[in-house]
C-alpha positions in Angstrom: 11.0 -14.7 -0.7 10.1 -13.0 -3.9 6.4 -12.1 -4.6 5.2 -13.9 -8.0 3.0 -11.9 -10.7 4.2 -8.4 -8.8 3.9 -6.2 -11.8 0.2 -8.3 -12.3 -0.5 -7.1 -9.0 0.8 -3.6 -9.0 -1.4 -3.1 -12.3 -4.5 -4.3 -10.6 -3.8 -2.5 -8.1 -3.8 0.8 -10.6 -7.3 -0.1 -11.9 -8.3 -0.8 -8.6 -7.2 2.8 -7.7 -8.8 4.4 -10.6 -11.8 3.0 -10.8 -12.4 3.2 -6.7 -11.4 6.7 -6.9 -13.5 7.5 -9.9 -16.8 5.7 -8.4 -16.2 7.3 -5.4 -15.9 10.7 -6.7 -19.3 10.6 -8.5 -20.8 9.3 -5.8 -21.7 5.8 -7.0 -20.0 3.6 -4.2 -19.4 4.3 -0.8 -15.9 4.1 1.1 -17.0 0.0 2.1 -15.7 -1.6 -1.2 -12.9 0.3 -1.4 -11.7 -0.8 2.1 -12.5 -4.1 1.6 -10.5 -4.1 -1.5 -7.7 -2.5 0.5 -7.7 -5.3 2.6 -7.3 -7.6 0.5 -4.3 -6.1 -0.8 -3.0 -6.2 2.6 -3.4 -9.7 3.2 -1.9 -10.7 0.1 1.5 -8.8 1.7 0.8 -10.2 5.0 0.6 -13.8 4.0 3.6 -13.4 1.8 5.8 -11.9 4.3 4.6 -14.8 7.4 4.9 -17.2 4.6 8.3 -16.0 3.7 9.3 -15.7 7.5 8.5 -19.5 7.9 10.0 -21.1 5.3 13.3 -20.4 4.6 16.3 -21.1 6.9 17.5 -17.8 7.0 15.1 -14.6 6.8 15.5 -11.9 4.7 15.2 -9.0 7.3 15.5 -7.2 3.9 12.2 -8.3 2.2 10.4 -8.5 5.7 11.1 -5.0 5.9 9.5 -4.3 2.8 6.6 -6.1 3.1 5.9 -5.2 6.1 5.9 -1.1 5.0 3.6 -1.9 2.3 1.2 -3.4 4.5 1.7 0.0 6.5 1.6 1.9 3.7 -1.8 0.3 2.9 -3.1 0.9 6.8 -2.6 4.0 6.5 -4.4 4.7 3.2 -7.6 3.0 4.8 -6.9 5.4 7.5 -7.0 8.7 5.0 -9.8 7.3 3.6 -12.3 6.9 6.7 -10.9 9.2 9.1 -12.5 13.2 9.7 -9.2 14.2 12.2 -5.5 14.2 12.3 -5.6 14.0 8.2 -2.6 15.7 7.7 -0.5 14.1 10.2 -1.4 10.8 9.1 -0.6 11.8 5.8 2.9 13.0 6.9 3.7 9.6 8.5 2.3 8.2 5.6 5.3 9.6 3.5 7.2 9.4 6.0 7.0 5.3 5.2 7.0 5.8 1.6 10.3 7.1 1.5 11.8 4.7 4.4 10.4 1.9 2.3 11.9 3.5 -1.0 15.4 3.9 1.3 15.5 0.4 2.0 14.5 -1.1 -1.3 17.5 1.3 -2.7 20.3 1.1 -0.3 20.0 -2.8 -0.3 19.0 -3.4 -4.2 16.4 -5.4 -3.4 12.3 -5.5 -4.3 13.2 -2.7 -7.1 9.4 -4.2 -8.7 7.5 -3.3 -6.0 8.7 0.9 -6.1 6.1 1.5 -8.5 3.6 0.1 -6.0 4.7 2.2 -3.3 4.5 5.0 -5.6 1.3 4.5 -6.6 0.2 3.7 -3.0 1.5 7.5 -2.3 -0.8 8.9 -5.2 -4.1 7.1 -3.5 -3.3 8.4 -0.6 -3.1 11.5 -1.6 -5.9 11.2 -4.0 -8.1 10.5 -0.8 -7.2 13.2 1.0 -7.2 16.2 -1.2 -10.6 15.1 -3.1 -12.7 13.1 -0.2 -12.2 15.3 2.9 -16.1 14.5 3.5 
């Protein structure tokens, strides 16, 4: 159950981060395209870990684990991004998953390509809600 192309995808999703941050902040796209491009993201996890979880005869708990905080980790970025209340405690339970996924991806030395994404799925978070608290 490994994810093909994950350093492609973990650069996209850098420019997709720096460019949605950078339009947003000078005002020349709304929060809509960056959603949907969140989204997409998410998908992409979600089929991979339901496709992972069907096909093989015995399922890495492991990766599911994995895939499914990313997904979360993603949800809750799209949450920072739209929402006016609670900001700070989403963002608190949004590290709060960063570091369980990191914990898991380290204590069973697994996924070690996708730490970078999670890292970088921190920093857009964050971006979010310290420069777009409008």
């Amino acid at each position: 159950m490994s994810l093909k192309y994950s350093k492609w995808l973990t650069l996209t999703y850098l420019v997709f981060l720096l460019v949605g941050s950078f339009l947003l902040g000078i005002g020349k796209i709304s929060r809509m395209p960056i959603s949907l491009g969140i989204t997409v993201f998410i998908m992409i996890f979600a089929w991979k870990a339901i496709s992972g979880f069907f096909s093989e005869q015995e399922t890495p708990k492991v990766g599911l684990l994995v895939y499914w905080g990313i997904m979360v980790q993603l949800s809750i970025q799209e949450a920072v991004l739209f929402l006016k209340t609670f900001r700070y405690e989403i963002v608190n339970i949004g590290f709060l998953v960063f570091f369980a996924v990191l914990f898991i991806i380290y204590r069973y030395k697994t996924k070690k390509e996708l730490v970078l994404l999670s890292v970088l799925i921190s920093m857009g978070m964050c971006t979010y809600y310290i420069n777009f608290k409008n």
